[in-house]
C-alpha positions, 0 to 999 in steps of 0.5 A: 742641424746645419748652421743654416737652420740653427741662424732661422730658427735662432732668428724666429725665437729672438724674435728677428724677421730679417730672413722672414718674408711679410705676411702681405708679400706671401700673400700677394705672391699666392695671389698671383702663383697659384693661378699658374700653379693649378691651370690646367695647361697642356704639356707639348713633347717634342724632340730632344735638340729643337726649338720645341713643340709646333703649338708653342709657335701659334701661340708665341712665335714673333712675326717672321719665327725665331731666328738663331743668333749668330755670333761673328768676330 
């Protein structure tokens, strides 16, 4: 068992839940992760070494598309 599990479980029996999310934060994190989690979202393929796919411009893109830094000096 590496040190890392011995320090949790070492932790949980003493009883110290420094390394332990609140109860509440679990919750509320669930609460807004697991509509994400389970929409039903399309997957868009597209070529490997381009901005991506075509769909994610109607819906995103800021006026005038996406420009490519260019960095000088």
């Amino acid at each position: 068992m590496s040190n890392a599990y011995e320090r949790v479980l070492g932790d949980a029996m003493a009883g110290d839940a420094t390394l332990f999310a609140r109860e509440d934060y679990v919750e509320e994190a669930w609460r807004i992760v697991d509509p994400v989690l389970t929409a039903d979202t399309p997957v868009y393929e597209y070529e490997p070494n381009t901005w991506g796919p075509s769909e994610v411009d109607e819906k995103v893109s800021p006026t005038g598309g996406w420009q490519n830094p260019v960095v000088t000096g």
